[in-house]
N, C-alpha and C positions, 0 to 999 in steps of 0.2 A: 242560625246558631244562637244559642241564647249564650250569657254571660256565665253561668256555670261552664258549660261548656270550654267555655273559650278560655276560663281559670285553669282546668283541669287537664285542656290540652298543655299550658307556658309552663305549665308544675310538671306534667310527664317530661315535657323538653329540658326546665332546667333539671331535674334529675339526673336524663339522659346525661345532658351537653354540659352542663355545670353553669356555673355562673359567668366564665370567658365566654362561652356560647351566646351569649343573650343578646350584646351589640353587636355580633355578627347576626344574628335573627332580625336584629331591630333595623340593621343596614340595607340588608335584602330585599326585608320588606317593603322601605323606603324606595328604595330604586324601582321595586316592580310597580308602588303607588305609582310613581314620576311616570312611571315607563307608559301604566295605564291610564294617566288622566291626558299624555299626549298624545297619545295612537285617539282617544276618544274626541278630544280639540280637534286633530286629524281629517274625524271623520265626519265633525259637525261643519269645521270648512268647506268641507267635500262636496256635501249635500247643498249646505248656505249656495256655494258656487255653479252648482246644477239649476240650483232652484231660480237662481239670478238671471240664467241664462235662457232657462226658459221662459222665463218673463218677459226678457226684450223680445225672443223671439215673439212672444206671444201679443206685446204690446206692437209690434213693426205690422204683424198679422194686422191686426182691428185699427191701428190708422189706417190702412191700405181699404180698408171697406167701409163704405162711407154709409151706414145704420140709420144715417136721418132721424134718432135720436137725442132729445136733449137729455140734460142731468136729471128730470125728476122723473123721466121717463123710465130711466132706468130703475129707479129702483121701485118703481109699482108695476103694476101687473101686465104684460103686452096689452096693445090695444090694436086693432086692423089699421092699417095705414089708408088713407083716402090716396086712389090710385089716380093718377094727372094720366092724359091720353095726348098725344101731339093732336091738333087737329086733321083730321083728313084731308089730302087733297083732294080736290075735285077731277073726275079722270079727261085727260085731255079731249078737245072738242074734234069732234069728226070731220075728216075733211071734205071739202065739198066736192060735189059728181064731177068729175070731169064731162066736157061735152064732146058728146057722143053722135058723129054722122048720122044723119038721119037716111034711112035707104029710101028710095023712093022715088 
């Protein structure tokens, strides 16, 4: 609404309502501001507190996995990880022939 507008609405009102109308106009209004900037605090706590919460969750997630990277790792581009192997055992040694009668 542009400001004509908005002259041209409080000039029909005092017409209407007179001049006792006007601080009940101005009071109204007053309370609906109050009414709406706490319902809007309301709902940026809301959010705030959603958002918090999925943070811990999300921070308890990624300590729990251990990413084997450091700080500047993160913030540049992946890189392959060099993959460690356990060394292999060697497979147990066979056991030797039992002896065997000889027929004969």
């Amino acid at each position: 609404m542009s400001m004509g507008e908005i002259v041209l609405i409080l000039f029909v009102y005092l017409l209407l309502f007179g001049a006792k109308g006007v601080p009940a106009l101005a009071q109204t209004l007053g309370k609906a501001v109050y009414q709406f900037r706490n319902a809007a605090k309301d709902v940026q706590n809301e959010i705030m507190r959603g958002t918090q919460e999925i943070r811990k969750q999300t921070n308890i997630r990624l300590d729990q996995i251990d990413l084997g990277l450091d700080d500047d790792a993160v913030m540049s581009k992946p890189t392959p990880t060099k993959q460690t192997t356990a060394p292999a055992t060697p497979p147990p040694a066979p056991e030797p022939p039992s002896e065997v009668p000889a027929n004969g």
